[in-house]
C-alpha positions as CSV (number, residue, x, y, z in Angstrom):
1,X,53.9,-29.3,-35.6
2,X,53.8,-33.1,-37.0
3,X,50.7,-34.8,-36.9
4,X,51.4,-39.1,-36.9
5,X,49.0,-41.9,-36.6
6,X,50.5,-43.8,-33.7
7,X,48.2,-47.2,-34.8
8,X,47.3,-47.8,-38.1
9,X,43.1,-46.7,-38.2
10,X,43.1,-48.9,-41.2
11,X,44.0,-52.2,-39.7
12,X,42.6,-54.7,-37.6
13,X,44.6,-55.5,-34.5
14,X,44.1,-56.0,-30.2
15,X,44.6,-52.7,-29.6
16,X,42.7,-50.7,-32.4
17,X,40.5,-49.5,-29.6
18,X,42.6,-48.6,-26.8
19,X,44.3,-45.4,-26.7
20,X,48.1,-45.2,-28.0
21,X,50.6,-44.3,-25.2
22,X,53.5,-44.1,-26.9
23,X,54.4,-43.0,-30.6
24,X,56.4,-45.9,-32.0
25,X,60.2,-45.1,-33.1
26,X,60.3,-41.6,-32.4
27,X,63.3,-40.5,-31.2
28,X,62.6,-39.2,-27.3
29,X,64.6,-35.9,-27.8
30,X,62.7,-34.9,-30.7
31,X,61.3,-31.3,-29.9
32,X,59.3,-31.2,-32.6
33,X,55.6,-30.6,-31.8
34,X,53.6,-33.6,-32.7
35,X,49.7,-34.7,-31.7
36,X,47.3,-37.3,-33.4
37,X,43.5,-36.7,-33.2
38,X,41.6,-39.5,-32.2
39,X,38.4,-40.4,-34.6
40,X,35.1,-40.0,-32.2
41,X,33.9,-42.8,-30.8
42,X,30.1,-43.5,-31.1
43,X,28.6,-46.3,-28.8
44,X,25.5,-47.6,-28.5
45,X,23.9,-50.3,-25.9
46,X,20.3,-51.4,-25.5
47,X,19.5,-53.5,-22.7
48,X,15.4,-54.8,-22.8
49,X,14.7,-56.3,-19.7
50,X,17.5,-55.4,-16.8
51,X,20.8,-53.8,-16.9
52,X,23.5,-55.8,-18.1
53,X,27.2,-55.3,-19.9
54,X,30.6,-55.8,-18.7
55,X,34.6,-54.7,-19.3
56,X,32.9,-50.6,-21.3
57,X,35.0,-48.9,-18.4
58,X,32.9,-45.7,-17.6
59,X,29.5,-47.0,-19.1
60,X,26.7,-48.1,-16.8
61,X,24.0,-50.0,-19.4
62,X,21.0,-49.9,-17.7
63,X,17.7,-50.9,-19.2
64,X,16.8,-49.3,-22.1
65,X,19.2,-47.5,-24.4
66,X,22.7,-46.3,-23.4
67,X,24.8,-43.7,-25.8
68,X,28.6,-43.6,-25.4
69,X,30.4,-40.6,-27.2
70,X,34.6,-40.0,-26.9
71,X,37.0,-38.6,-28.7
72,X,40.4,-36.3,-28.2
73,X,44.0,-35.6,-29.0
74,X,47.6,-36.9,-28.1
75,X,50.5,-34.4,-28.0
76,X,54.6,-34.7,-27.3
77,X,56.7,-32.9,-27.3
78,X,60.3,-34.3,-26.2
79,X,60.0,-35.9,-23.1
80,X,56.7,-34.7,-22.2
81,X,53.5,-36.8,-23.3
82,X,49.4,-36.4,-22.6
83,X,46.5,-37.5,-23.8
84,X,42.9,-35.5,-23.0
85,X,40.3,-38.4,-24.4
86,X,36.8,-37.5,-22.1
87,X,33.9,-39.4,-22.8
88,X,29.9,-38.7,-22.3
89,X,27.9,-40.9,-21.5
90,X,23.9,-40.9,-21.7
91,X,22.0,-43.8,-19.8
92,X,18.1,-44.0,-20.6
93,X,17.7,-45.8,-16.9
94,X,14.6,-47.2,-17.7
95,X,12.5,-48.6,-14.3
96,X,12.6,-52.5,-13.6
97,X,11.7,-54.8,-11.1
98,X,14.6,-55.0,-8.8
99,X,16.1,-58.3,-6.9
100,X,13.9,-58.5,-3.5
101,X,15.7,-56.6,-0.7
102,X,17.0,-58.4,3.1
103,X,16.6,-56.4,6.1
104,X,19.9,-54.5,5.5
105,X,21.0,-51.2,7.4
106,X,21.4,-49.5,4.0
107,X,19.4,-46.0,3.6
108,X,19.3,-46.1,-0.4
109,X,16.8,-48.7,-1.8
110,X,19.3,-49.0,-5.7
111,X,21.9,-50.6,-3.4
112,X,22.9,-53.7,-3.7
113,X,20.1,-56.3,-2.3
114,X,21.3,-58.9,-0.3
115,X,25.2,-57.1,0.9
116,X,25.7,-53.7,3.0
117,X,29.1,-54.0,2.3
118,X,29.8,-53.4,-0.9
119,X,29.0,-50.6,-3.4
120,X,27.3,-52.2,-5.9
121,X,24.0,-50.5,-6.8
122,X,21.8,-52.3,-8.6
123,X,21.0,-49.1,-10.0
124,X,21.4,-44.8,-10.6
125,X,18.7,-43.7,-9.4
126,X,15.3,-43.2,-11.0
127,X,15.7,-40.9,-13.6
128,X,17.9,-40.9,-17.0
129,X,21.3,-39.3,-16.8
130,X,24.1,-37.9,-18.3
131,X,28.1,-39.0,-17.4
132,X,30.9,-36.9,-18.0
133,X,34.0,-38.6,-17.6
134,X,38.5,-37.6,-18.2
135,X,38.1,-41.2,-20.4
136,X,41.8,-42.4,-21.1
137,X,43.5,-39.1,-20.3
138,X,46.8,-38.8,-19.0
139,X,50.0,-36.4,-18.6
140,X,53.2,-38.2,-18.6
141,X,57.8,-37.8,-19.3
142,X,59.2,-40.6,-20.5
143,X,63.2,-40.1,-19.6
144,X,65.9,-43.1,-20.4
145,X,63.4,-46.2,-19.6
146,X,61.4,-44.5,-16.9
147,X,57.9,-42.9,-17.0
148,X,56.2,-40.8,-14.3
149,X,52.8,-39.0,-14.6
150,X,49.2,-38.4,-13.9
151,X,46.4,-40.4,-15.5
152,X,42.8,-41.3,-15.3
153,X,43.6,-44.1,-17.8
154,X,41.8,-48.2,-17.2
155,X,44.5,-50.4,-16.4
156,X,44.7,-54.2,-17.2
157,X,46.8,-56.1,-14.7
158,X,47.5,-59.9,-15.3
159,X,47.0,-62.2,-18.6
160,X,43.3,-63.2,-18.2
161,X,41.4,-62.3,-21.2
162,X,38.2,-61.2,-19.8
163,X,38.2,-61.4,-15.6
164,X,41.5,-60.2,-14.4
165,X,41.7,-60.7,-10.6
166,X,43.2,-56.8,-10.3
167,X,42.8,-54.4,-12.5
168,X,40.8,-54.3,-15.9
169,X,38.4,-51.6,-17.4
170,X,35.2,-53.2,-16.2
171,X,34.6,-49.6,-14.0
172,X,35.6,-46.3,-15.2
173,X,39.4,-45.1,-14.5
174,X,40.2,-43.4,-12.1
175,X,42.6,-40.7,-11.1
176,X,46.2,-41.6,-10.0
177,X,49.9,-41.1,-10.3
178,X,52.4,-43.4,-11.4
179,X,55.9,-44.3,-11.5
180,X,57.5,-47.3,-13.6
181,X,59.1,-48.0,-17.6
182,X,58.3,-46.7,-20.4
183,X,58.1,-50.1,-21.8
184,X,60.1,-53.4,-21.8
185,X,63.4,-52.7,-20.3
186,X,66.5,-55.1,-20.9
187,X,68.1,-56.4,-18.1
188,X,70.3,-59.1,-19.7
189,X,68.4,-62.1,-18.7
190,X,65.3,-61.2,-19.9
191,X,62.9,-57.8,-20.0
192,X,60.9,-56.0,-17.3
193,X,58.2,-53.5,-16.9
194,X,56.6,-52.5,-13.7
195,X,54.2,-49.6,-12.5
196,X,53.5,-48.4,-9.2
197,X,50.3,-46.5,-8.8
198,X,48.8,-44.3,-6.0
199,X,44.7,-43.0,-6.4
200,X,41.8,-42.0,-5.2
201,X,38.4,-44.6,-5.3
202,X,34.8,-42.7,-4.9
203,X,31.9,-44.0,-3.6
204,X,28.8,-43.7,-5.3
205,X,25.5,-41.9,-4.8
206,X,23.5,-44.9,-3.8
207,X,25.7,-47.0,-0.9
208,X,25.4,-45.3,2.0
209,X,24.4,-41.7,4.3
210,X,27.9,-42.2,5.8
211,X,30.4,-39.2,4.9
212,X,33.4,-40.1,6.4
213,X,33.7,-43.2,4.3
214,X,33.2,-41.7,0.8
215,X,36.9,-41.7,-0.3
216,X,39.6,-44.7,-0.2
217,X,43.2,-44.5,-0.7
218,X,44.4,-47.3,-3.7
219,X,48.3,-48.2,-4.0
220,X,49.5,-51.3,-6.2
221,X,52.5,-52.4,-8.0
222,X,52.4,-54.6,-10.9
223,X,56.1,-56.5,-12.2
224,X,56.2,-58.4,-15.1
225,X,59.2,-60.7,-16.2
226,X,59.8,-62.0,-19.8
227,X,63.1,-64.5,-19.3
228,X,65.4,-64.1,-22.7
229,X,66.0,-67.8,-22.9
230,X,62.4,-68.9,-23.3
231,X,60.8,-66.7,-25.9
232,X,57.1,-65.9,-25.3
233,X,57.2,-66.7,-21.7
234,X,56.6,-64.3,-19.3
235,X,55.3,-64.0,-15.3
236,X,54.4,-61.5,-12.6
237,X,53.4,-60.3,-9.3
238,X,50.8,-57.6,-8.4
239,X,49.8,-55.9,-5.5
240,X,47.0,-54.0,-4.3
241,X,46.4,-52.0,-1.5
242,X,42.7,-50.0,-0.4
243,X,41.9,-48.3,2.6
244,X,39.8,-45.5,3.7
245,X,41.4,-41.9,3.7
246,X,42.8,-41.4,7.3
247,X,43.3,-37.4,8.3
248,X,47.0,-37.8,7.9
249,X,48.9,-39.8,5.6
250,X,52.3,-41.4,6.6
251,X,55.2,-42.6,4.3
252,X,54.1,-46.2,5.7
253,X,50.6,-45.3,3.9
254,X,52.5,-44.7,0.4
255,X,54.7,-47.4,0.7
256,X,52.0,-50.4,1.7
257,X,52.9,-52.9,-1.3
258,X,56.1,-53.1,0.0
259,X,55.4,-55.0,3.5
260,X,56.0,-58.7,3.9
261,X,53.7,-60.5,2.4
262,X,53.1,-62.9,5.7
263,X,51.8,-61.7,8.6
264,X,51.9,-63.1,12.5
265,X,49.2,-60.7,14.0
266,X,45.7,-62.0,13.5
267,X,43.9,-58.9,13.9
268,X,46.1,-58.0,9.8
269,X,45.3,-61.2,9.0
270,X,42.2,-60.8,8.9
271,X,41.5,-57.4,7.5
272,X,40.6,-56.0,11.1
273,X,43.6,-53.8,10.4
274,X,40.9,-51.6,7.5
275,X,43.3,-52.2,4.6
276,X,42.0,-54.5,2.1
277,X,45.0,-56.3,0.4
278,X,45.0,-58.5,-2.8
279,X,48.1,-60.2,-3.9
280,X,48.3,-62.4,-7.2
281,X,51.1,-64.1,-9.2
282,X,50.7,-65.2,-12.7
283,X,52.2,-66.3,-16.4
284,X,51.7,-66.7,-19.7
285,X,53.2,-68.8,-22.4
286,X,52.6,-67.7,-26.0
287,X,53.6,-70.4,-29.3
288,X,52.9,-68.0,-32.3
289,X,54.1,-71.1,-34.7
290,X,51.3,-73.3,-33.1
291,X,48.9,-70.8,-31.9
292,X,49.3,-72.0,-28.6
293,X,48.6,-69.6,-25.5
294,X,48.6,-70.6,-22.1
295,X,47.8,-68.4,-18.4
296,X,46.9,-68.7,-15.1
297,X,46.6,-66.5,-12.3
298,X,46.5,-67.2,-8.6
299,X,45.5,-64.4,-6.0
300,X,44.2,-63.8,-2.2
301,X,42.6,-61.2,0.0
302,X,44.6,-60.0,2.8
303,X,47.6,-61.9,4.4
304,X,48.3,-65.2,5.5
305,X,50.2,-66.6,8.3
306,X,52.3,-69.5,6.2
């Protein structure tokens, strides 16, 4: 076995805490054994008044004090990749006076206060608790400019730097598989990258008493364009699809973010059809010699006629 430091620990850069996926120039036949351990992670939050914090993926701060511990190893070998980096998580949950409740058909009084249809507890329950969580973990084979595996990994879709319309790691990960490149792939013109996910959401503890809608199916594609003759330039389109788990699944259900994007029928305008779509398209434009960046993002829920 050869251990290798896939990120310099010593340095200061964007991604000195996010997990490495890949391990720089290796060459991808290599059948050597070789695995990096990540240094433990130690976090800690303290929130005095009311529960606050945003983009800590599987960390809930509540008030009072909030511990964050991960850690773990990478391994390849040839083709084949993974990554098991769990965290756990203990939230103190201290009490707090809540925001005042409407008259909503909602059993559990830590759901949201004024909305029945989303699952956005204003908090865990009563009591302090403990999280165990896969973290960044992920199986994966790289092969000639593809990559397909399983992961539980946060994803960050888009160029904003701290909302993405999409995907970012303001909620835990959550398990799916995937199928796109390895990494930028040339096509002549320019470089691509793409991924096309399918998962599995959860609903929490505190929404509803309503089994049958505890589970939803998620399904997006995400395709990014850098064009050769304008260097830092790049643009996208990314697609999400949710819907609750029906009792069979069809090839139609797997292969959602491929419909048209404008639809005739009302009822799918609309959302009547239970699949909640979101649709963006976006670019960025990066100067290094002037420090320039610039992005935008523009994105809707569920069809449109025109």
């Amino acid at each position: 076995p050869v251990a290798f430091d896939t990120l310099c620990a010593c340095a200061v850069h964007p991604w000195q805490n996010v997990v490495a996926r890949y391990i720089g120039n290796e060459p991808p036949d290599q059948n050597d054994l070789r695995y990096r351990l990540f240094y433990p992670s130690l976090q800690n939050f303290w929130n005095s008044t009311r529960p606050s914090g945003t983009n800590d993926g599987a960390v809930w701060q509540g008030r009072g004090n909030t511990v964050s511990v991960s850690g773990g190893v990478f391994a390849r070998y040839g083709i084949l990749s993974m990554a098991i980096v769990p965290s756990v998580i203990y939230t103190e949950n201290q009490n707090f006076e809540p925001w005042p409740r409407m008259p909503l058909n909602v059993e559990s009084p830590f759901a949201h206060p004024t909305r029945s249809d989303i699952d956005l507890p204003q908090r865990f329950g009563a009591d302090p608790f403990t999280t165990f969580d896969l973290g960044q973990s992920y199986i994966r084979l790289d092969y000639k400019g593809l990559a397909v595996g399983l992961s539980n990994e946060n994803m960050w879709w888009g160029p904003a730097l701290h909302n993405p319309i999409v995907m970012s790691n303001n909620a835990p990960g959550f398990p799916h598989l995937f199928l796109g490149t390895s990494g930028p792939q040339n096509i002549w013109i320019g470089q691509i990258q793409t991924r096309w996910i399918w998962g599995e959401l959860t609903e929490s503890d505190y929404f509803d008493e309503n089994p049958d809608n505890d589970k939803r199916l998620i399904t997006g594609i995400v395709l990014d364009f850098a064009p050769a003759l304008i260097p830092g330039l790049s643009f996208g389109l990314t697609r999400i699809y949710t819907f609750y788990r029906p009792n069979t699944l069809t090839s139609d259900d797997f292969l959602l973010v491929f419909q048209a994007f404008l639809k005739k029928n009302t009822t799918q305008r609309n959302g009547g059809d239970q699949k909640d779509q979101i649709l963006s398209a976006y670019l960025r434009w990066l100067v290094p010699e002037s420090g320039l960046e610039i992005y935008g993002e523009l994105g809707r829920g569920d069809h449109s006629e025109d």
